[in-house]
MARDOPA-148940 format. One record per residue: x, y, z of N, C-alpha, C in turn; residue in three letters; residue number from 1. Coordinates in Angstrom, 2 decimals. Layout:
REC     neast    nnorth       nup    caeast   canorth      caup     ceast    cnorth       cup   resn   resi
REC         X         Y         Z         X         Y         Z         X         Y         Z    ALA    NUM
...
END
This chain:
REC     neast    nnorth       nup    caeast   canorth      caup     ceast    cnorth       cup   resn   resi
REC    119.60    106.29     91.14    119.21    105.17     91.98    117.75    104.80     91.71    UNK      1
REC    117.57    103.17     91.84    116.16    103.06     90.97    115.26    102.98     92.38    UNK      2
REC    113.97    103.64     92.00    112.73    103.27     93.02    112.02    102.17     93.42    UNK      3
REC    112.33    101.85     94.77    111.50    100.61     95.08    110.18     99.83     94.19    UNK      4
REC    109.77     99.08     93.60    108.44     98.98     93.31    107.97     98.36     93.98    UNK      5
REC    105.98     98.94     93.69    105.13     98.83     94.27    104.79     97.57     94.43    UNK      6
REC    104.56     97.21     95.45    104.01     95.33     96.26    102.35     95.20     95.16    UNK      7
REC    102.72     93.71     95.07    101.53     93.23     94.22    101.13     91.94     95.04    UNK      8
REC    101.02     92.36     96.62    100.19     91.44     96.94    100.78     89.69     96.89    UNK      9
REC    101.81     89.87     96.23    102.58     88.28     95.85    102.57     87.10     97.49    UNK     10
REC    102.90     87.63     98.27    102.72     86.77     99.66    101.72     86.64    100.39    UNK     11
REC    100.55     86.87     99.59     99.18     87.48    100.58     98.90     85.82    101.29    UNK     12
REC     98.45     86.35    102.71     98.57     85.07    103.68     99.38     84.01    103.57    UNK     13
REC    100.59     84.19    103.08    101.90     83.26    103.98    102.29     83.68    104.78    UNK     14
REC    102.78     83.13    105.63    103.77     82.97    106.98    105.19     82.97    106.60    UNK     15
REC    106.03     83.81    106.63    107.78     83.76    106.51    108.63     83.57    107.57    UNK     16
REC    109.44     83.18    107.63    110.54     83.21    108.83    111.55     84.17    107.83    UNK     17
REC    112.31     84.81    108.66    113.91     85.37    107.97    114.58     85.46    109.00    UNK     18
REC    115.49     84.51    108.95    116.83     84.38    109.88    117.72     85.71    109.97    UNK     19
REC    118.92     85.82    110.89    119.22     86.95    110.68    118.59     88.29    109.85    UNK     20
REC    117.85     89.37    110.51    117.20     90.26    109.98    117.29     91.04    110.98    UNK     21
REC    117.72     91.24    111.70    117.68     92.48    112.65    119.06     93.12    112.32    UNK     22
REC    118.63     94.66    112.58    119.29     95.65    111.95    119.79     96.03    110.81    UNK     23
REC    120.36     95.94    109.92    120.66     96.47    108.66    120.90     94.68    107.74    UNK     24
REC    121.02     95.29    106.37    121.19     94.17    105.37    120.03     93.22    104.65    UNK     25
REC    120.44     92.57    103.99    119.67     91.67    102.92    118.71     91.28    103.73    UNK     26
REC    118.74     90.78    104.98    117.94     90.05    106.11    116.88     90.76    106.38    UNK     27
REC    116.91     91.93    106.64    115.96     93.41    106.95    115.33     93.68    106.00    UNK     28
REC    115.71     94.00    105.02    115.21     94.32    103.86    114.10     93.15    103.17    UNK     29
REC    114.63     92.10    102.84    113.50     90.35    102.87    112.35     91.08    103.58    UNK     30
REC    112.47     90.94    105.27    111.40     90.82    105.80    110.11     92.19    105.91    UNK     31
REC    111.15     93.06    105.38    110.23     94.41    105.22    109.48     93.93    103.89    UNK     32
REC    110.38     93.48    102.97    109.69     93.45    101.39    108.54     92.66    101.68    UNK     33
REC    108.96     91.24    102.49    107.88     90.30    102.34    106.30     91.04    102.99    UNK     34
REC    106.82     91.37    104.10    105.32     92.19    104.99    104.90     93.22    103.97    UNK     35
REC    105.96     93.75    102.99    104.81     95.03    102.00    103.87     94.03    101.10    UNK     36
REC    104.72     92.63    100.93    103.87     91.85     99.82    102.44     91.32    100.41    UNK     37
REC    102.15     91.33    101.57    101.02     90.49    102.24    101.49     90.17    103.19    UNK     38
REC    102.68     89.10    103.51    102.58     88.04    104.24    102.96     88.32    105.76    UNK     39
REC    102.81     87.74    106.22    102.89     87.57    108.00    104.15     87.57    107.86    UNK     40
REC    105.67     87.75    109.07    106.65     87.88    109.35    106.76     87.65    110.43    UNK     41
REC    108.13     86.14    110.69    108.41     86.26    111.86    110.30     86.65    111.88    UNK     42
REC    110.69     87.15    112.19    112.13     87.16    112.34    112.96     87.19    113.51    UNK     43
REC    114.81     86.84    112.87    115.33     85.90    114.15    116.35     86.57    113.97    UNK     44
REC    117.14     86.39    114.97    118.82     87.39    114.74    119.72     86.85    116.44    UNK     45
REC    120.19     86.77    116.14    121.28     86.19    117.30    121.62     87.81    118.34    UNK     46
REC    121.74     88.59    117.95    121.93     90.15    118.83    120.54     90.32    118.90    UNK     47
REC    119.75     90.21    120.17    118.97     89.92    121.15    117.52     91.68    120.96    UNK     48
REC    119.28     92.34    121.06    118.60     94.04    121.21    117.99     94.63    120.20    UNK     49
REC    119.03     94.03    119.09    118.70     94.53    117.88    117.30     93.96    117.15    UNK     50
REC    117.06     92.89    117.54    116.12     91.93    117.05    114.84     92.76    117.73    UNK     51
REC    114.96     92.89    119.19    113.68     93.19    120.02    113.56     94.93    118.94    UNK     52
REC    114.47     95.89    119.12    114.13     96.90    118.35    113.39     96.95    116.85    UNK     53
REC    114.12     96.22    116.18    113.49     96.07    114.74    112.09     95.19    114.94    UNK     54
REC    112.32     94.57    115.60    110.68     93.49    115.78    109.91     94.53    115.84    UNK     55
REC    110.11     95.40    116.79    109.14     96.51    117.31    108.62     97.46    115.84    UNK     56
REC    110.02     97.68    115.47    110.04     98.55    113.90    108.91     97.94    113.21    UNK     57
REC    108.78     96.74    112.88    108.14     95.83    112.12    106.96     95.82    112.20    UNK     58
REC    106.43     95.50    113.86    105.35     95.00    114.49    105.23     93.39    114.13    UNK     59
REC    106.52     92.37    114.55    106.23     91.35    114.35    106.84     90.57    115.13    UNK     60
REC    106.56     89.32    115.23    107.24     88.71    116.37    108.60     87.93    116.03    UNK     61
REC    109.67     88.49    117.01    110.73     88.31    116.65    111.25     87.35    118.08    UNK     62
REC    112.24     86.20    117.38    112.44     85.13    118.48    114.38     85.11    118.01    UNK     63
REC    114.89     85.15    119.21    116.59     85.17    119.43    116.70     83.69    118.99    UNK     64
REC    117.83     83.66    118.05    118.49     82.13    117.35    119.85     82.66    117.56    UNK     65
REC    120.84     81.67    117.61    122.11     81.58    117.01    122.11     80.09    116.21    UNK     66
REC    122.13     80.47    115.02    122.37     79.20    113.72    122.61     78.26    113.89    UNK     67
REC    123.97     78.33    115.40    125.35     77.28    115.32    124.52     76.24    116.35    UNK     68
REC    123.57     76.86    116.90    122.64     75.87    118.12    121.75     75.30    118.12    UNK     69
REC    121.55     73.95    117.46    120.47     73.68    117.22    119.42     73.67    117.75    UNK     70
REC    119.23     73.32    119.59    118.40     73.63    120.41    117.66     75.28    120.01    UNK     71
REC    118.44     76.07    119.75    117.95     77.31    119.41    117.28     77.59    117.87    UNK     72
REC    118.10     76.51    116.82    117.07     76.39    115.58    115.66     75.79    115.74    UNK     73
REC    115.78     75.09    116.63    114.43     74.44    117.23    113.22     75.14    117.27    UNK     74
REC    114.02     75.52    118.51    112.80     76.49    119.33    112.37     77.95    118.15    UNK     75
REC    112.81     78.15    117.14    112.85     79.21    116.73    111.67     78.48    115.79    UNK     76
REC    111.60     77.59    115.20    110.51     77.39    114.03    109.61     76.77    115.06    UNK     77
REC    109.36     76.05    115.96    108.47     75.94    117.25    107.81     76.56    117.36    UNK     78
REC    108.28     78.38    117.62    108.06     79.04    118.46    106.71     79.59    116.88    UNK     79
REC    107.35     80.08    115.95    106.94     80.28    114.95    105.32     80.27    114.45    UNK     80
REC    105.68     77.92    114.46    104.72     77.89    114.10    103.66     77.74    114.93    UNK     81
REC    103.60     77.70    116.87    103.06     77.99    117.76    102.08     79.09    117.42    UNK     82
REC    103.03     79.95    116.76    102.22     81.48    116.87    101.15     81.85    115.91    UNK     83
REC    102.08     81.04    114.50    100.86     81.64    113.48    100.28     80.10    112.78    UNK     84
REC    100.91     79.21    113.29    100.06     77.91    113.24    100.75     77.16    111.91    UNK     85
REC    102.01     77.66    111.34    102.56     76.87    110.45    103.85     77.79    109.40    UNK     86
REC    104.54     77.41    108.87    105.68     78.56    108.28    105.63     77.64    106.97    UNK     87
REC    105.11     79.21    105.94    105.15     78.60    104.56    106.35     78.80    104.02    UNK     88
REC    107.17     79.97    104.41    108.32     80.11    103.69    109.17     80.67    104.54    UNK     89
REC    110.74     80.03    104.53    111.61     80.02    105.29    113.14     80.50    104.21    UNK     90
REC    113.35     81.83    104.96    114.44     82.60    104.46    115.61     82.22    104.99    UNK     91
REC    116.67     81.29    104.89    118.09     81.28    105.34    118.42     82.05    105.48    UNK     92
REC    119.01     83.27    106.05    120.17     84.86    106.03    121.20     84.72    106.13    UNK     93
REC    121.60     83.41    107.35    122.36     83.88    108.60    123.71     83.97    108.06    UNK     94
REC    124.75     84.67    107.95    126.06     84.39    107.03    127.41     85.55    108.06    UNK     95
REC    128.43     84.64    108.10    129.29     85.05    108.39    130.45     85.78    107.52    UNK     96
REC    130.87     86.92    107.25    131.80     87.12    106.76    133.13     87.09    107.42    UNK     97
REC    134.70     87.12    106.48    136.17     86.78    106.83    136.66     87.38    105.66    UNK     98
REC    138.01     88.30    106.36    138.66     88.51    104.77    140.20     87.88    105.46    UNK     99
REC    140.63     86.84    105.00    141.91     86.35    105.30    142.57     85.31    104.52    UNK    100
REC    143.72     85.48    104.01    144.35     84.59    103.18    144.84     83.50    103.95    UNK    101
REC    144.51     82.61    102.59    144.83     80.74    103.54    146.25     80.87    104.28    UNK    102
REC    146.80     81.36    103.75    148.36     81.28    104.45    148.09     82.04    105.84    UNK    103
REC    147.35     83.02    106.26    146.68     83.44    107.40    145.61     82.83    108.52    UNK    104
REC    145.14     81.86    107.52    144.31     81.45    108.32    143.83     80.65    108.94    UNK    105
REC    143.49     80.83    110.52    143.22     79.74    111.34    142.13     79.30    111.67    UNK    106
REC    142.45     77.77    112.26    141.05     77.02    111.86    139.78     77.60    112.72    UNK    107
REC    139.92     78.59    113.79    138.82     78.77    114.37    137.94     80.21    113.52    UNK    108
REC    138.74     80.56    112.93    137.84     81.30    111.96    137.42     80.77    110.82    UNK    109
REC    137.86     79.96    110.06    137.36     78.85    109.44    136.34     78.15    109.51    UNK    110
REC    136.22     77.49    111.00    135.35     76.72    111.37    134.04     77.93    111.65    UNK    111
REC    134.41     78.69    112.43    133.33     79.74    112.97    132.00     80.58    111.39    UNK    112
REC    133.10     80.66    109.92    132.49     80.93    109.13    132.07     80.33    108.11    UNK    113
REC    131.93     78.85    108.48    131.61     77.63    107.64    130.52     77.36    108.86    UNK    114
REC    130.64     77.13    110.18    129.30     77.23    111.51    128.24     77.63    110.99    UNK    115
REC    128.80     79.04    110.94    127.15     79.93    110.71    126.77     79.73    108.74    UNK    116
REC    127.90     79.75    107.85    127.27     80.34    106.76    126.59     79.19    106.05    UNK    117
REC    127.28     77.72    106.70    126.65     76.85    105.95    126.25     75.29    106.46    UNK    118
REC    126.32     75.58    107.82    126.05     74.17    108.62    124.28     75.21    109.21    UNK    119
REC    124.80     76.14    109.61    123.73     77.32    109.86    122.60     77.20    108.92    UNK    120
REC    122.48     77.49    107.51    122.15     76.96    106.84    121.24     75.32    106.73    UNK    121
REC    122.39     74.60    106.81    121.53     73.09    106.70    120.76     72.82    108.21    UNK    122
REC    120.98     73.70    109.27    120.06     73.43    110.43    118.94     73.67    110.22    UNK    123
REC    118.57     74.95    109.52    117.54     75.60    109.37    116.77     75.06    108.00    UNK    124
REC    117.52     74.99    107.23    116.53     74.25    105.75    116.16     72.92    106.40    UNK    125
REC    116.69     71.99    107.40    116.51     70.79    108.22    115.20     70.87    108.72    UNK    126
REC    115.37     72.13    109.78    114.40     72.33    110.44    112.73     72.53    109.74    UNK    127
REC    112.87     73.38    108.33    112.10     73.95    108.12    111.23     72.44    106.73    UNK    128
REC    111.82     71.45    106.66    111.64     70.56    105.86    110.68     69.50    106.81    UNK    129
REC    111.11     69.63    108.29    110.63     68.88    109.42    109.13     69.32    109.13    UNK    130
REC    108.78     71.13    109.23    107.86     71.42    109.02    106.83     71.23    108.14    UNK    131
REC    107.70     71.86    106.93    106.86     71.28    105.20    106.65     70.29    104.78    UNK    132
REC    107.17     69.40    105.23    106.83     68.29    104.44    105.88     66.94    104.98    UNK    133
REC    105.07     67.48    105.95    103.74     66.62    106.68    102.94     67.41    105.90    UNK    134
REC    102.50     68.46    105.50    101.95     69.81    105.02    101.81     69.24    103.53    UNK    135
REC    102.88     69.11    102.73    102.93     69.35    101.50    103.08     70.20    100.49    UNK    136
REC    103.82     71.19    101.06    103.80     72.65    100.53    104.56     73.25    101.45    UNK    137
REC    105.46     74.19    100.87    106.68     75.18    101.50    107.48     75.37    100.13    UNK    138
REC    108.58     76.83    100.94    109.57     77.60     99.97    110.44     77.88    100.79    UNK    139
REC    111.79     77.30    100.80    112.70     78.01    101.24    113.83     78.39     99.94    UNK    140
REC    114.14     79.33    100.57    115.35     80.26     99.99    116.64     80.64    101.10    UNK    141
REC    117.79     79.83    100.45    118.91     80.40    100.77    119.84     81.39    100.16    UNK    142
REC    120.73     81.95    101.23    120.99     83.10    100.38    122.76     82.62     99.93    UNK    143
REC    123.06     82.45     98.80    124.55     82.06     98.57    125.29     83.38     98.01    UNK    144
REC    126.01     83.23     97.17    126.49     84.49     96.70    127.79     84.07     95.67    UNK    145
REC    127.89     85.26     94.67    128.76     84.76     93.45    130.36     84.43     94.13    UNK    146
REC    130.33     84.42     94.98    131.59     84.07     95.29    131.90     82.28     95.60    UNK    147
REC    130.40     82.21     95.59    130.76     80.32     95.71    131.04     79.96     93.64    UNK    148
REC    131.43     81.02     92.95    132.10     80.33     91.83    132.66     81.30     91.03    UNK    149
REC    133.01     82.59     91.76    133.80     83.51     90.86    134.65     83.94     92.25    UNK    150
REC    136.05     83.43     92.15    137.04     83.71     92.91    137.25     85.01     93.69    UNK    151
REC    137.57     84.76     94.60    138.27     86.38     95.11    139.33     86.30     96.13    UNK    152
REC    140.01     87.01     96.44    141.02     86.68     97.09    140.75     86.86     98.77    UNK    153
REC    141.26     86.34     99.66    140.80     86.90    100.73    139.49     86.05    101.34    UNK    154
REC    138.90     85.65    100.58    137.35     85.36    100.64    137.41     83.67    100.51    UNK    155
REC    138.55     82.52    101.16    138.05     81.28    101.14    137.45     80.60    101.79    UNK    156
REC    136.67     81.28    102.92    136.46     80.28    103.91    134.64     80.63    103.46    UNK    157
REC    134.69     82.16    103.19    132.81     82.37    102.77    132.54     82.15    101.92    UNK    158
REC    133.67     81.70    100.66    133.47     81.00     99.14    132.92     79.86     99.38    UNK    159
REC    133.68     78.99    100.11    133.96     77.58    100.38    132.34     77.46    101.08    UNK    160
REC    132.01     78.24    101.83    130.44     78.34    102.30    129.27     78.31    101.84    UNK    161
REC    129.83     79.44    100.35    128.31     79.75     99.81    128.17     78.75     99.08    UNK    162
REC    129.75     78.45     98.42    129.90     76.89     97.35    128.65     75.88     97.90    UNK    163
REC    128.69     75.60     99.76    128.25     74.67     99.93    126.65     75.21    100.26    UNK    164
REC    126.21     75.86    100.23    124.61     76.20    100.56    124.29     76.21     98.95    UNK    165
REC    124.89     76.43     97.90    124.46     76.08     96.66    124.05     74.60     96.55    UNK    166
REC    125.36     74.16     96.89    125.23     72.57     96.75    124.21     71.91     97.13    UNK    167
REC    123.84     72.61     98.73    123.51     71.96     99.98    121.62     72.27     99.30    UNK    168
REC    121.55     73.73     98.76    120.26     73.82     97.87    119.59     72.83     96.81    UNK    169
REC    120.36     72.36     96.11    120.38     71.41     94.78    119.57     70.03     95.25    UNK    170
REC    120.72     69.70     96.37    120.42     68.16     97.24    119.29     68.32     97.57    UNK    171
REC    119.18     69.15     98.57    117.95     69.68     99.16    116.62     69.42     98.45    UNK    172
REC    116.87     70.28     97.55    115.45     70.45     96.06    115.23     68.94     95.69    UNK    173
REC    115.96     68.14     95.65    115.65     67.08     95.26    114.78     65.79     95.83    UNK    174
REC    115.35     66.23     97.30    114.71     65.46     98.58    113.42     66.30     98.47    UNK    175
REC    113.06     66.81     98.57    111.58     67.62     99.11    110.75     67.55     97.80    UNK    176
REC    111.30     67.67     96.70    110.26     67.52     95.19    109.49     66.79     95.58    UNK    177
REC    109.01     65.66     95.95    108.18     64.62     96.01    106.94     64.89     96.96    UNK    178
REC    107.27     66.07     97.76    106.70     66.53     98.69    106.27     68.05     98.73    UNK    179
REC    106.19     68.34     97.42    105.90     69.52     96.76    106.65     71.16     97.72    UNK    180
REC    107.78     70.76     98.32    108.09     71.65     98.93    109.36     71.77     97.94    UNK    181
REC    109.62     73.12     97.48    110.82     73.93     96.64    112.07     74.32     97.54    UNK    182
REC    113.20     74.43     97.26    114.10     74.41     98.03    114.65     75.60     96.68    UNK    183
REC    115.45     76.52     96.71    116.22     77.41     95.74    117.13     78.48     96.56    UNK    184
REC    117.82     79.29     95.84    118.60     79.96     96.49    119.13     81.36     95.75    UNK    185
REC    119.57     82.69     96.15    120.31     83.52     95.41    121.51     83.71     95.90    UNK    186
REC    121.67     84.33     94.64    123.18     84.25     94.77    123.67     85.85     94.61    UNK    187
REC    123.66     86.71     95.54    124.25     88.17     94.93    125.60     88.56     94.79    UNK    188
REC    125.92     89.28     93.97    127.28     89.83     93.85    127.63     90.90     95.19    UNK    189
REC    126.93     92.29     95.07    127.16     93.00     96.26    125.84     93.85     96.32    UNK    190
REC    125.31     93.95     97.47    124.47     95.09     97.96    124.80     95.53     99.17    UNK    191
REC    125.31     96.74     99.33    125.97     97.00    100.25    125.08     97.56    101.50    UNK    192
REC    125.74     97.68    102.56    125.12     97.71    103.39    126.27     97.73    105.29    UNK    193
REC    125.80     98.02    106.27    126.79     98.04    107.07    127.23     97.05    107.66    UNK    194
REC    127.00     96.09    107.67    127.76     95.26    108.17    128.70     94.62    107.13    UNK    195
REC    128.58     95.01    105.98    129.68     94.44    104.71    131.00     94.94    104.78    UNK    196
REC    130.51     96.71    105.18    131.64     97.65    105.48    132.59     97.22    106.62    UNK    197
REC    132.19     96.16    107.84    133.31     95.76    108.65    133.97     94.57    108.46    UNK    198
REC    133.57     93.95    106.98    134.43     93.09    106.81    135.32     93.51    105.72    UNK    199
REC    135.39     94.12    105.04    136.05     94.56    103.98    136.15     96.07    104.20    UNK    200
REC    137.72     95.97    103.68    138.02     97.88    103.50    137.58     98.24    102.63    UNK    201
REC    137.56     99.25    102.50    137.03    100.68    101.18    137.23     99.90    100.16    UNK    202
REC    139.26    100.29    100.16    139.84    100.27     98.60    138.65     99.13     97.98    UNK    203
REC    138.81     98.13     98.68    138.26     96.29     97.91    136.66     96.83     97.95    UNK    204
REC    135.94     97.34     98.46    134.57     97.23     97.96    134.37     98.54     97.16    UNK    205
REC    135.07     99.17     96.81    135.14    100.11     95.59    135.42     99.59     94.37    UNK    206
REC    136.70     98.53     94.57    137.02     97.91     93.49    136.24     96.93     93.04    UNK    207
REC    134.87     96.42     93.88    134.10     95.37     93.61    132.78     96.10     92.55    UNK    208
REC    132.43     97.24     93.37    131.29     98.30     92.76    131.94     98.38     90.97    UNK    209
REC    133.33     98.60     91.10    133.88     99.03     89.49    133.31     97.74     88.69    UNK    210
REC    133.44     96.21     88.78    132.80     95.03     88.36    131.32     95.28     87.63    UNK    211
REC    130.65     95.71     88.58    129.11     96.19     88.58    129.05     96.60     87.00    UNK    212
REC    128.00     95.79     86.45    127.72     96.91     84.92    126.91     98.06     85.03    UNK    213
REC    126.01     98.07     85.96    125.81     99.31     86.37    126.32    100.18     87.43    UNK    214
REC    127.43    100.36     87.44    128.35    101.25     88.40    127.71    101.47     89.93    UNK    215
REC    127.33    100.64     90.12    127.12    100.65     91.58    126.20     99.44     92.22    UNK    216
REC    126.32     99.46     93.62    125.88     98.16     94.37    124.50     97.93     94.19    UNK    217
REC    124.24     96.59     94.63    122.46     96.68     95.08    122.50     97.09     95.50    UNK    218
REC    121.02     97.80     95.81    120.22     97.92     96.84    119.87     96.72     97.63    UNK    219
REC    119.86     96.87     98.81    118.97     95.26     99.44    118.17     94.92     99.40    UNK    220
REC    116.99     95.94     99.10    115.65     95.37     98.59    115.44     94.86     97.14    UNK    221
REC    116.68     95.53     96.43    116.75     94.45     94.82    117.09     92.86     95.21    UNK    222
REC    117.56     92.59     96.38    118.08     91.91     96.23    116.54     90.74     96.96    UNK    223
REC    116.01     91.59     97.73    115.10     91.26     98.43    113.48     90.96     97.17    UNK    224
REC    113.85     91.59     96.17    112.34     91.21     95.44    112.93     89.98     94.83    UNK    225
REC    113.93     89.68     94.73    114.58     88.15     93.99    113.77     87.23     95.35    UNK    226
REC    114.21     87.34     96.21    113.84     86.22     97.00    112.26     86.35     97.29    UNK    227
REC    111.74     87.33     97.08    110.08     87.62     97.03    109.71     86.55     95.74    UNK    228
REC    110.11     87.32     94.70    109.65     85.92     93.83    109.88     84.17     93.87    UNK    229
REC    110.80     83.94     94.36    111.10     82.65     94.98    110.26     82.21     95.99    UNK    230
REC    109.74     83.19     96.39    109.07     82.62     97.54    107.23     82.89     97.21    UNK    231
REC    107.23     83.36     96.23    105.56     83.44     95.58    105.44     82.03     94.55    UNK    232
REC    104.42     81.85     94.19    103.79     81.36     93.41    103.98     81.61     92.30    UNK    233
REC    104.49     82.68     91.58    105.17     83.00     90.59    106.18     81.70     89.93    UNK    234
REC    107.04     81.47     90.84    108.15     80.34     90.93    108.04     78.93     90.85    UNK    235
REC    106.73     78.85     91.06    106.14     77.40     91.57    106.77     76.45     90.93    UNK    236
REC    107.29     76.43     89.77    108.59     75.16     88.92    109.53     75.09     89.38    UNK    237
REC    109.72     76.25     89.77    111.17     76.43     89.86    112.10     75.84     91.31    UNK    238
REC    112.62     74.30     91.22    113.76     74.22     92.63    114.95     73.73     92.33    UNK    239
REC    115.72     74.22     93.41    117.35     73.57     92.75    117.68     74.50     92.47    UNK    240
REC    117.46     76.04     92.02    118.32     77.15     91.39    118.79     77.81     92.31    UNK    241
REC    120.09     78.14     91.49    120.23     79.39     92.53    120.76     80.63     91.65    UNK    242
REC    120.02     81.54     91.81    119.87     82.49     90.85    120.81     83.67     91.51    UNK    243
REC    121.67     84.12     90.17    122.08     85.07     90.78    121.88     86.67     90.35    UNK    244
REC    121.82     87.10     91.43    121.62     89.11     91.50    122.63     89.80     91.23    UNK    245
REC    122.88     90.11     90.33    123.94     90.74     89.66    124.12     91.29     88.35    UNK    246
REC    125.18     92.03     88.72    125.31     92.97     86.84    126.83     92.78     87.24    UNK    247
REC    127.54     91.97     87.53    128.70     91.80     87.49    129.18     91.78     86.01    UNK    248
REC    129.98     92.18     85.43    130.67     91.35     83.63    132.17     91.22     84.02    UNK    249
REC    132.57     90.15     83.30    134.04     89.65     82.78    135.02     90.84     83.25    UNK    250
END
């Protein structure tokens, strides 16, 4: 298993938001990486408890969202930039998983994981464009995943999702260029983690790890220095992509 590397300072005095980040996963991991890089951290999570605990973990100020509410996407970059006086870079997380075949499936789980993974999504890149672009400068990063273009079974309603936060990235990047704010996105195969484990059984995320060219999952903080660089200065050309984290092969 490879060793974290050492922070180079890449976020020194930005301001981040990271949506969903309380308790375990890609979300947690972002906002730890970003605070080792320099930058200020604010983070958001819809489970109230979990958010107030990890905030605490952190030492940062953490404000309750649910994605699907916009009144609550509101108040969440409000509250934000109230505190530290402006948000340079804004992490999408928030993502619902479903494992159910179309012939199974009904529209309120459908709707519920298209809500959060990708209307969720365009609230918050909305919101955070409201911000950047009086400014002239911002980075957001959404998080998509190889499943918005390498099939899987089971998986159409969070395909059909990430498909559209790719998309929804591209458009995005294009509107804000003019306004020097970057819009991009990653795309990971798997980094596992616990809340992955209650959407999917064993057998299928064993059989996903076998894919892996290196025989096993991310880590979340691999997955987390991808979106570190997206969100540094490093990137500064770079909008419209959405890059993906992976050692998946054929």
């Amino acid at each position: 298993m490879p060793e974290p590397v050492p922070p180079h300072a890449l976020l020194d005095g930005k301001v981040v938001l990271v949506t969903a980040s309380a308790g375990a996963g890609i979300g947690l991991a972002t906002a730890r990486r970003c605070q080792e890089e320099g930058a200020t951290v604010v983070i958001s999570d819809k489970h109230e408890k979990r958010l107030a605990e990890t905030a605490k973990e952190l030492g940062v100020l953490g404000i309750p969202c649910d994605v699907t509410l916009e009144d609550d996407v509101q108040r969440l970059f409000d509250a934000a930039v109230k505190e530290h006086g402006r948000v340079d870079v804004a992490v999408n997380n928030a993502g619902l998983g479903a494992t159910a075949n179309l012939l199974d499936m009904d529209d309120e789980t459908w709707n519920a994981v298209l809500n959060v993974g990708l209307t969720g999504t365009m609230r918050c890149t909305r919101a955070a464009l409201h911000h950047m672009i009086p400014r002239g400068t911002g980075a957001i990063i959404n998080i998509s995943s190889i499943i918005a273009w390498r099939a899987q079974a089971g998986q159409a309603a969070y395909g059909a999702a990430k498909a559209g936060v790719s998309a929804l990235t591209r458009a995005a990047a294009l509107e804000a260029a003019p306004h020097n704010v970057r819009v991009n996105a990653v795309a990971p195969s798997l980094a596992m983690h616990p809340f992955l484990e209650k959407v999917m059984d064993a057998d299928t995320l064993s059989g996903l790890v076998r894919l892996e060219a290196f025989g096993r999952s991310a880590e979340t903080w691999e997955v987390a220095n991808v979106i570190v660089f997206l969100a540094s200065d490093y990137s500064a050309y770079m909008t419209g992509e959405v890059v993906s984290v992976s050692s998946q092969h054929p």
